[in-house]
Structure formats: structure tokens, C-alpha cells
C-alpha positions as CSV (number, residue, x, y, z in Angstrom):
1,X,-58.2,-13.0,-66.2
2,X,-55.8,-14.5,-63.6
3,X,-56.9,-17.9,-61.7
4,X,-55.0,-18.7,-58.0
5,X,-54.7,-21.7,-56.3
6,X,-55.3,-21.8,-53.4
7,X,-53.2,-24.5,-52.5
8,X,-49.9,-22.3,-53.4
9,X,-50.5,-20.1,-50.3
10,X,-50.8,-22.8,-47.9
11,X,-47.9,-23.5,-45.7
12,X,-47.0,-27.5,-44.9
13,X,-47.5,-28.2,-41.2
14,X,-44.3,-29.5,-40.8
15,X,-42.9,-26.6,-41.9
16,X,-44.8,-24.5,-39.3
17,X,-43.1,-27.2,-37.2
18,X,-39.2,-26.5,-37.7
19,X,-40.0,-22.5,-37.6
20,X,-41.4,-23.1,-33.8
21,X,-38.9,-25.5,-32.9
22,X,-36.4,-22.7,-34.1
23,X,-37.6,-19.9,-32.1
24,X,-38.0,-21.9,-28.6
25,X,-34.0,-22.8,-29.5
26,X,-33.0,-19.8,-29.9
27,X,-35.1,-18.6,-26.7
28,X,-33.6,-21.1,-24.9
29,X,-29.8,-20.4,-26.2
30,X,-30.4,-16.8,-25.4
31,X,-31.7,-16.7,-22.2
32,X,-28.5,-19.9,-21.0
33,X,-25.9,-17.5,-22.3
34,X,-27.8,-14.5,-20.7
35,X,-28.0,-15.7,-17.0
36,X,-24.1,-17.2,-17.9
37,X,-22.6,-14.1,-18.5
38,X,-24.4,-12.4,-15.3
39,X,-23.1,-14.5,-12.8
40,X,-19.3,-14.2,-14.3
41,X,-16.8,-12.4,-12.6
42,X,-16.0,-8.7,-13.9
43,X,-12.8,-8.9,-15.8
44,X,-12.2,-5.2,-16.7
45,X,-12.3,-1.9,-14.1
46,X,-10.1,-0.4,-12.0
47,X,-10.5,-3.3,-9.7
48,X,-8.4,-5.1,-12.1
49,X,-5.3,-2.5,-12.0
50,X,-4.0,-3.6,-8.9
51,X,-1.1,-6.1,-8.8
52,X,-0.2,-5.3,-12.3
53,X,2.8,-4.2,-14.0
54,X,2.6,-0.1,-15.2
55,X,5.6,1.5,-16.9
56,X,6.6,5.0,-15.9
57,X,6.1,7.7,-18.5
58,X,7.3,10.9,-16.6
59,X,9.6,11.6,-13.7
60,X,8.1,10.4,-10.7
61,X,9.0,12.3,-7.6
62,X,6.4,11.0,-6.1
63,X,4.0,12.2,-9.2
64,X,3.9,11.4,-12.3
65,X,2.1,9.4,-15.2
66,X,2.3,5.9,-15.7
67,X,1.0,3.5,-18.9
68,X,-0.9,0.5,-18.5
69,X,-3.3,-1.4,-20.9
70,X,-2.6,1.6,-23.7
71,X,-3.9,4.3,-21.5
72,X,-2.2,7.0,-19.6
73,X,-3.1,7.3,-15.6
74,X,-1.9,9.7,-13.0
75,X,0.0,7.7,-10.5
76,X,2.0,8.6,-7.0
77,X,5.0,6.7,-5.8
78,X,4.9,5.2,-2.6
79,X,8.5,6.2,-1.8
80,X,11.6,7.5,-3.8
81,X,11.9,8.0,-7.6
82,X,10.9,6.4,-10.9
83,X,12.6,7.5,-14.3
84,X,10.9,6.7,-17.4
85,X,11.2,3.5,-18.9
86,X,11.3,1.8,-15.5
87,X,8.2,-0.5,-14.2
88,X,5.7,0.0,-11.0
89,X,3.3,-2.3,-9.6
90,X,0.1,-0.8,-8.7
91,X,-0.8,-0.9,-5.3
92,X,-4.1,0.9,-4.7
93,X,-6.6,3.0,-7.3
94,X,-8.6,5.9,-5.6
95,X,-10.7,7.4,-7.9
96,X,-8.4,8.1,-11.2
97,X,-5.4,8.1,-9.4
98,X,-3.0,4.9,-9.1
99,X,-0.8,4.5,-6.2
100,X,2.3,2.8,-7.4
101,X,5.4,0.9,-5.8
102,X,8.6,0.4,-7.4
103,X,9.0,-3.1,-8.6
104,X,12.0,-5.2,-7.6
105,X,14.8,-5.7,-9.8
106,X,15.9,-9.3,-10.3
107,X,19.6,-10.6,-10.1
């Protein structure tokens, strides 16, 4: 009732080729991008925080909440008062707590 040929289930050799040669270069890209981004530097944490720029939320007097990188933190002055609306630098991260310092207004 139904005749095959054989011939339409073989696969060319070349083609065997190009499927091997695809799968060694994507090996090969994976595993160059893999060890890449292990040895890079870590460019998010807490680690990060200090040295940058927060803006005060709430009263500070010395506690109070500060907003940096769209998120909320609990923060403590170093000395004085902030209002909101003003800008601290962060000066030291223990835990989820930021110690702050008021930044210096230019003249």
C-alpha cells in the first residue's frame, strides 16, 4: 500500500556537520561569558550605598527614613537635624540601618 524511500530519512553529512559545529559554539560562548561574569565586581548591595547621595523622607533628629534607589531605609544622623527634602551622604550600613551625614551645601 505505501512504499518509503529510504533515502528521504537519511540526514547529509554536512549537515550533521553545522549542527556539531553549533553546539561546541554555543558551549564555548556559554562557558567565556560564564567565567566573565564571575570574576566581575559586584555592582549592587549594601556595599554600594556608601558615598552616595539619600534624600531625607522624615524628620531626622538623629532618626529618621531616608530614600535612595526607590527604596525607603532607616537611617541615623551623625550629628544635628535633617528636614525632608534635604540630602545625606551615607556614611556606614550596619545591617538595615544607614548611618548618614549631612551633605555640604555649595555657595
Amino acid at each position: 500500500m505505501f512504499q518509503f524511500d529510504p533515502a528521504w530519512f537519511r540526514i547529509d553529512s554536512w549537515f550533521n556537520i553545522l549542527i556539531i559545529i553549533g553546539i561546541i559554539a554555543f558551549l564555548a560562548a556559554s562557558i567565556y561569558y560564564g567565567i566573565r561574569a564571575h570574576r566581575g565586581q559586584v555592582l549592587a548591595g549594601r556595599e554600594e550605598l556608601i558615598g552616595k547621595t539619600a534624600e531625607v523622607l522624615t524628620d531626622m533628629g538623629p532618626k529618621g527614613e531616608v530614600f535612595i534607589e526607590g527604596e525607603r531605609w532607616t537611617a541615623v544622623l551623625d550629628g544635628g537635624r535633617a528636614q525632608p527634602g534635604e540630602e545625606v551622604i551615607i556614611t556606614k550600613v550596619d545591617g538595615l540601618k544607614l548611618w548618614v551625614s549631612k551633605k555640604e551645601q555649595r555657595r
